[in-house]
N, C-alpha and C positions, 0 to 999 in steps of 0.2 A: 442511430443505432439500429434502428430496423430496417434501413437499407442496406448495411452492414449485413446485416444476417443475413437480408435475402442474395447477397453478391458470395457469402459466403459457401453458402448453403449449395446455390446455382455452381461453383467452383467444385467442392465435393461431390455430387453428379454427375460431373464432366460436362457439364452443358457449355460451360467456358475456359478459357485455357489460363495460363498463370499471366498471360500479359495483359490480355483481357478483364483479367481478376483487379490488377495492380491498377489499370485504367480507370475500371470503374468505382476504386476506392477514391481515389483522386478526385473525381467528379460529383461523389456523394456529398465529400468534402465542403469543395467550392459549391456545390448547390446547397448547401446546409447555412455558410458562412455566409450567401447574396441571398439567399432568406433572410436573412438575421439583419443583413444592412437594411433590404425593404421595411423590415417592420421598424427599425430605428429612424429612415427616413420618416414611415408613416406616422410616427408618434412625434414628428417633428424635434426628436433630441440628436441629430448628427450638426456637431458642433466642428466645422474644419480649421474657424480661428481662433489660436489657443487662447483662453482668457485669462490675464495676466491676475485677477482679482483673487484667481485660486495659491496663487504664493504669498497672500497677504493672511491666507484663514488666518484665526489663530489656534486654531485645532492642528495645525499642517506638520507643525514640529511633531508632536507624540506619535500621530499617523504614522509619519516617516519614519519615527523609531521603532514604532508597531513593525513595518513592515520591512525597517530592515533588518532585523530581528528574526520574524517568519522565514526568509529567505535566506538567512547564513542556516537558520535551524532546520530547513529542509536541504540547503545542500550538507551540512553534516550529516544531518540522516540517511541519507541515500548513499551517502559516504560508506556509514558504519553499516547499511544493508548489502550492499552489490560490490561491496571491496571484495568480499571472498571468492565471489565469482570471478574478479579480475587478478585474482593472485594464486587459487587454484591452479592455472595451466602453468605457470613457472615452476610448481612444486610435480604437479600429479599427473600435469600431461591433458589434451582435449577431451581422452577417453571418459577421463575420473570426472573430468569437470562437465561433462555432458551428462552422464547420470545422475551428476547432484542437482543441475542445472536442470533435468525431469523431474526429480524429487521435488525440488522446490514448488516447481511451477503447477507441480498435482496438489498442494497443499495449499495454493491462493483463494481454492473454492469458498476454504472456510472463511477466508474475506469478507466475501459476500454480504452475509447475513447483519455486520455491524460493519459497514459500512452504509447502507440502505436505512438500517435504525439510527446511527448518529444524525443522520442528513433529515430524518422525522424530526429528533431530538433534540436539535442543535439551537432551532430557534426558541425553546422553551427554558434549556439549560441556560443559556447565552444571556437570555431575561431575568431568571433568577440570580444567574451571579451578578449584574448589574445593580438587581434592585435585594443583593444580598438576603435573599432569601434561602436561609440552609436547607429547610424544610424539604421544600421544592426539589434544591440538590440531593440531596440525601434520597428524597424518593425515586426520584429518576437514575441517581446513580444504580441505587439497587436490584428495577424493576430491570435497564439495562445490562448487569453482568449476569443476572439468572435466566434473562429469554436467553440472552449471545449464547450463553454458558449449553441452556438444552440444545440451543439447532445447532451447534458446536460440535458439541458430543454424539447427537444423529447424525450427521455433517461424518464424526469419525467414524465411527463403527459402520458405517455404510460401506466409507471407502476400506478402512478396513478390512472387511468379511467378503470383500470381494476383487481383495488387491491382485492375486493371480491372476482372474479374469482379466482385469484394470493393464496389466504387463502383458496378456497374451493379444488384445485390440490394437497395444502400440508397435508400431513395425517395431523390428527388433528387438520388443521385449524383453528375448532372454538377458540381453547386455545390459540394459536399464534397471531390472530385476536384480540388479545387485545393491542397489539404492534403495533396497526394500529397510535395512532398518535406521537407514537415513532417516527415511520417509516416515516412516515411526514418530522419530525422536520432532521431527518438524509439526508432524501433527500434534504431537502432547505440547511442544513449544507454543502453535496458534490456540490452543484449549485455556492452556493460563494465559493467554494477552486475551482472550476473548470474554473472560473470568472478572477480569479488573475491566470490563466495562468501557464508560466514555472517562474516566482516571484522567484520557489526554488532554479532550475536549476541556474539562474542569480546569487542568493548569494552566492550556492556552487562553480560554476568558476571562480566566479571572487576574489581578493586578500580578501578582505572580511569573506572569508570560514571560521574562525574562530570564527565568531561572532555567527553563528548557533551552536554551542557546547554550548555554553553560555545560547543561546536561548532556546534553546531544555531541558536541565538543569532546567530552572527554571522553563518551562512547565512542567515538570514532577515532580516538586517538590510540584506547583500547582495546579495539576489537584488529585495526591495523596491529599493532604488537602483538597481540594472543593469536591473531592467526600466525605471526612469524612461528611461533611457537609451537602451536597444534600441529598447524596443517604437514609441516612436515614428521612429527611422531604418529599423528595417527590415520594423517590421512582426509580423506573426503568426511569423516569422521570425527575429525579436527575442526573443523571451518563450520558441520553443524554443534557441536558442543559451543563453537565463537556466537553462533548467532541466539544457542539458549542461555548463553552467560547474558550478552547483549538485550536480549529482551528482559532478562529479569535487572539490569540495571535502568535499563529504560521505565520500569516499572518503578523501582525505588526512585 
């Protein structure tokens, strides 16, 4: 990540050029990933002959259901997120779907701040549901939707009270600037998923994890139909009203 930046940063400057740019991500990459093998060599765990005794666990069955479980429930997800942006341009044209596709991408900041908390949180939560400890959930749950909740809402009214600005730094602003009350409706959208806390994290560890496959399923089943529906009544305007239906069932 902080070679990242610096190749980034060095491009922005013009110190290097876009091929230059492209190369040296590439190479960050591979020097990241023959780090990673060194130190697996060095710890003596690179294992090249498969060891047959791992299909005998007797833990290997629920694993597998664990995980294959996790991976229908993130390709649904990703499903019921980026479908609209793939069904926009049929409806609204590149133009429309370009602006929303700025909208959105200005409203990931609020990401950030629980995404960084879960990955603090995860190991403590993860323990208590194990060793069913509500207490524990209950307090972390709460402690987590009221920080997410304030640097949420800082998070908002920053970018808020300064969205003109925000449109006038982007080339072409003025065109972009029409996804101003996109942009709105997305940011009150990430405010309540940021509100409900790690909500996720709690149904994925605990015995329950099943039920979000299902979940996610029919969000996606969902959010494909109701965008048939929206996106051509109302527009790029459509497709965000799909994604704050979508989040508040994701939430239920």
């Amino acid at each position: 990540k902080l070679s990242n930046t610096v190749i980034i940063i060095l491009f922005a400057l013009g110190i290097i050029n876009f091929v230059n740019f492209l190369n040296l991500i590439v190479v960050s990459y591979l020097l990241a990933a023959s780090a990673l093998l060194l130190y697996i060599i060095r710890l003596g765990e690179l294992y090249l002959k498969p060891n047959v005794s791992l299909f005998r666990f007797e833990k290997l069955k629920p694993i597998l259901k664990y995980g294959l479980i996790t991976i229908l429930g993130g390709i649904g997800y990703l499903l019921s997120s980026k479908i609209d942006v793939i069904m926009l341009p049929s409806y609204q044209g590149l133009k429309k779907t370009a602006i929303y596709t700025i909208a959105l991408f200005i409203t990931t900041i609020m990401e950030i701040p629980k995404r960084n908390l879960v990955r603090a949180v995860t190991p403590t939560l993860s323990s208590a549901i194990h060793n069913n400890d509500l207490e524990t959930i209950k307090d972390v749950y709460k402690k987590t939707s009221i920080n997410l909740f304030i640097f949420g809402l800082l998070i908002f009214v920053l970018i808020w009270i300064n969205i003109n600005d925000l449109f006038k730094i982007i080339p072409r602003g003025n065109i972009y600037a029409e996804g101003k009350i996109v942009l709105y409706f997305f940011l009150f959208i990430r405010l309540i998923d940021l509100l409900t806390g790690t909500s996720n994290q709690i149904m994925l560890y605990s015995k329950y994890y099943y039920y979000t496959l299902v979940l996610i399923l029919i969000l996606a089943f969902l959010t494909v139909s109701t965008n048939i529906v929206l996106i051509p009544l109302y527009g790029i305007m459509g497709a965000a009203l799909e994604i704050g239906r979508a989040s508040c069932r994701e939430r239920v």
